[in-house]
C-alpha positions in Angstrom: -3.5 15.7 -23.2 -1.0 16.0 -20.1 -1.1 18.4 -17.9 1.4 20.2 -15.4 1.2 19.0 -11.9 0.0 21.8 -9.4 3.3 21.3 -7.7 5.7 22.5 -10.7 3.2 25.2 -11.1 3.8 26.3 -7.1 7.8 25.6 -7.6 7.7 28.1 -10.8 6.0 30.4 -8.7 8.5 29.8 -6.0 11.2 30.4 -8.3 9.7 33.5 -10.3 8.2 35.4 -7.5 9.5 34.6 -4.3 13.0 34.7 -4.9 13.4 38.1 -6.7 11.3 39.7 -3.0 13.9 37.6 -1.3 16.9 38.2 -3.5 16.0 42.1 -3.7 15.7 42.5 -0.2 19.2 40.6 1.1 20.5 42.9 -1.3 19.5 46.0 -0.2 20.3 44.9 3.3 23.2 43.8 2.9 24.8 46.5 0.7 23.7 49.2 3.1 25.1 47.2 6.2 28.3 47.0 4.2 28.7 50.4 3.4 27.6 51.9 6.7 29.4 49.5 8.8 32.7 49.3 6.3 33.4 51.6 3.9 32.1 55.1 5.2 33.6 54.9 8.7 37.1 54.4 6.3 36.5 56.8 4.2 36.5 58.8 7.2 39.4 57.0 8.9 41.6 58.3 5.6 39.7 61.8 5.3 40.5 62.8 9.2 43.8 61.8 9.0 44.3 65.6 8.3 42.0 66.9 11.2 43.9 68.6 14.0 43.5 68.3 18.0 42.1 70.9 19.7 40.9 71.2 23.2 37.0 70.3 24.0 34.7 70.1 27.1 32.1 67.0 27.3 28.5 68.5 27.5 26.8 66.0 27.5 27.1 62.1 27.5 24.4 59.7 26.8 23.3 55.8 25.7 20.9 55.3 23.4 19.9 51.5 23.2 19.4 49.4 20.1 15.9 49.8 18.5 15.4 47.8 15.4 12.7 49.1 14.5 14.3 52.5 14.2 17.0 51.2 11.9 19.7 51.0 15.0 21.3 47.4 15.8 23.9 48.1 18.2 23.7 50.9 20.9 24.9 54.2 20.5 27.0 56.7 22.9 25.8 60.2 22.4 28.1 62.6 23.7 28.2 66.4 22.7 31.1 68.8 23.5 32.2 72.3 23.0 35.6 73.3 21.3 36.8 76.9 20.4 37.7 77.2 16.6 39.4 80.6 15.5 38.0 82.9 18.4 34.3 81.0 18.0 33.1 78.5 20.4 31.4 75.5 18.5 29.6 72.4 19.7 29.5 68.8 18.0 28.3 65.3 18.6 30.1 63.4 16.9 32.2 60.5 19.2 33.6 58.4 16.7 34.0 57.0 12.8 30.9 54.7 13.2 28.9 57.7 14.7 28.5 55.8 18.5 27.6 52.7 17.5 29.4 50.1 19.9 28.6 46.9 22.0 27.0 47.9 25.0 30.5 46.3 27.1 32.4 48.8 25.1 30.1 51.7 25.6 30.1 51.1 29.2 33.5 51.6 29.2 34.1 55.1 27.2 31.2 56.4 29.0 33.1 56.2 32.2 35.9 58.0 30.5 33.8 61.1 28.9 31.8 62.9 32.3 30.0 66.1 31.9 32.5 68.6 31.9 36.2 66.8 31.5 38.5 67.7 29.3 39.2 65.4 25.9 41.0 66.5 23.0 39.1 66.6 19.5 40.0 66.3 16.3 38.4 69.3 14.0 38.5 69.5 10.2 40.1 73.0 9.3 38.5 73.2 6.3 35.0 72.6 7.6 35.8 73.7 11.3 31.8 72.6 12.6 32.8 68.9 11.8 34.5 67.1 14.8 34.8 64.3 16.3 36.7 62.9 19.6 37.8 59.6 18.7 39.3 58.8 15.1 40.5 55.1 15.5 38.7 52.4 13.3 36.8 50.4 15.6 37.9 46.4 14.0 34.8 44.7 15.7 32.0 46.7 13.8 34.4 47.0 11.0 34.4 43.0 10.9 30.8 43.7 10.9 31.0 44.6 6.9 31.9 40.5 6.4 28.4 38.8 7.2 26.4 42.3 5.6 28.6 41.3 2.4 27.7 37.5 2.7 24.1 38.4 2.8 24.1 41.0 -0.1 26.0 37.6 -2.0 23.2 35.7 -1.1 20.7 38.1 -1.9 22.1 38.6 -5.2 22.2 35.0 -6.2 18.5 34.6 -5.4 17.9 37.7 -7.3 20.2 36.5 -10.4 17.8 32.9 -9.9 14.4 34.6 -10.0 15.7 36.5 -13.2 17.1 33.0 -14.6 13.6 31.3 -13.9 11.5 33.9 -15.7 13.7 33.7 -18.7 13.7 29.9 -18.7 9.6 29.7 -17.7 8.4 28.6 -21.2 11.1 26.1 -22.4 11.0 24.4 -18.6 7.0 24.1 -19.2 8.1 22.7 -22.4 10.2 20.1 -21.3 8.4 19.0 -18.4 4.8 18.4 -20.7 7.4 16.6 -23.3 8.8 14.4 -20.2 5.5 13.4 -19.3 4.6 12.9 -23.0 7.3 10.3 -23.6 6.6 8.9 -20.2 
């Protein structure tokens, strides 16, 4: 009676286990790269296209460095400041459409712009007059960003659409391989 080698056994492993975990988890990364890094900061570029200037004082400025661990890859500029909205003075964080998030170069060089208590100009919803932010420009480097986060959610969706394939195809690929070594 033939049997199945040890190795096809490991390879339909392989191919049944190991690529779904793979395949699931380049997904997930990659899709929520994609849409933090891409499509919310324009969603916000086109949605603050209606936001007017006001006045504001920095409060605050601060960098916060890159901590994998706590979900962050690039640095972040944290600056608060205080704006007066319809008689009532309000304070926000917000700097930009990608919440901070810059290379540390190009963090260096806002942060010399924004010191504790200078004047910038800020750009407030009306209808929603606590959201704010002081810079609404799309930022093209991190938006570029959303190109290799797509590549890997591809990636991770192929090996996920494999791992499906090979579970499907696990008894007629037994099959053939004992009939191979039959005729053999």
């Amino acid at each position: 009676m033939p049997r199945v080698a040890l190795k096809l056994y490991l390879l339909e492993a392989v191919l049944r286990v190991v690529f779904p975990l793979l395949g699931t988890a380049l997904l997930v990364a990659g899709v929520s790269g994609a849409i933090h890094f891409g499509i919310l900061p324009l969603l916000d570029a086109m949605q603050s296209r209606q936001w007017e200037a006001v006045e504001a004082k920095v409060v605050s400025v601060q960098t916060v460095p890159a901590d994998l661990l706590f979900n962050r890859p690039l640095p972040r500029l944290e600056v608060s400041f205080q704006y007066e909205r319809a008689g009532v003075t309000l304070l926000a964080s917000r700097y930009d459409l990608h919440y901070g998030f810059d290379h540390k170069e190009a963090l260096v060089r806002k942060r010399a712009d924004l010191a504790p208590g200078a004047s910038v100009t800020a750009w407030v919803n009306p209808k929603a007059p606590g959201e704010a932010m002081l810079e609404r420009s799309i930022n093209w480097p991190l938006l570029a960003l959303m190109v290799p986060y797509t590549a890997i959610a591809l990636v991770g969706g192929l090996l996920l659409l494999g791992g499906m394939v090979a579970w499907n195809d696990a008894g007629p690929f037994r099959r053939r391989i004992l009939q191979s070594q039959r005729e053999d």
